[in-house]
N, C-alpha and C positions, 0 to 999 in steps of 0.2 A: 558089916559082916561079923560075926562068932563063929569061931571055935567049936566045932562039932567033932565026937571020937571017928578021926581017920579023914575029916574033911569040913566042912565053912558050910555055915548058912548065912544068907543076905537077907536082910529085916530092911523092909521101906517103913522112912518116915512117916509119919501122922500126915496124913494127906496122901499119900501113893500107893500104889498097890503093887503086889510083884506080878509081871503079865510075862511069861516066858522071860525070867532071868533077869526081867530088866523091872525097877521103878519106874512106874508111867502115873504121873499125876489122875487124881481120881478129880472128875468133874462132880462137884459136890451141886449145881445146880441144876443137874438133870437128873437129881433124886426123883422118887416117885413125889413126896410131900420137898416143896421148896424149906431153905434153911431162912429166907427173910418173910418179916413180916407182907400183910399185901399190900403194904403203900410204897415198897420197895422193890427193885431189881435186884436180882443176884447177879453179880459178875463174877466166873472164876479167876483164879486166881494159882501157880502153880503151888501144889499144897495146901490150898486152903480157898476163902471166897470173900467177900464184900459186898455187905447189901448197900445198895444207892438208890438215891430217890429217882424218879423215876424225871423225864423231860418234863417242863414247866413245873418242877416242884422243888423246894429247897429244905434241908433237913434246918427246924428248929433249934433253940436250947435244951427241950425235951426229948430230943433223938427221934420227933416225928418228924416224915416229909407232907409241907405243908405245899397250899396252890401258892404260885407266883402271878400277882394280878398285875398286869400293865395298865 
């Protein structure tokens, strides 16, 4: 919160939003355009998110999620 003449204002963190008076975490994965690439899941996350590879796939050296072959 700041210091406002006569009275406070509350500023949410990067990640939240103020929804009547309160920070509520913003789901950044049900944007309209997703934040991960498409070989990823987005997981929220409070304030923020994580892209993960998705079931049978495992992220590289290059930060791609690749298939996992049995």
């Amino acid at each position: 919160c700041i210091n406002v003449p006569g009275s406070y204002k509350c500023i949410c963190n990067e990640g939240f939003i103020n929804k009547n008076g309160k920070c509520e975490d913003i789901n950044e994965c049900d944007t309209i355009k997703s934040p991960c690439d498409d070989d990823k899941m987005c997981v929220n996350i409070d304030g923020s998110y994580n892209c993960v590879c998705r079931d049978s796939y495992r992220l590289d050296e290059n930060g791609t999620c690749i298939g996992i072959f049995f």
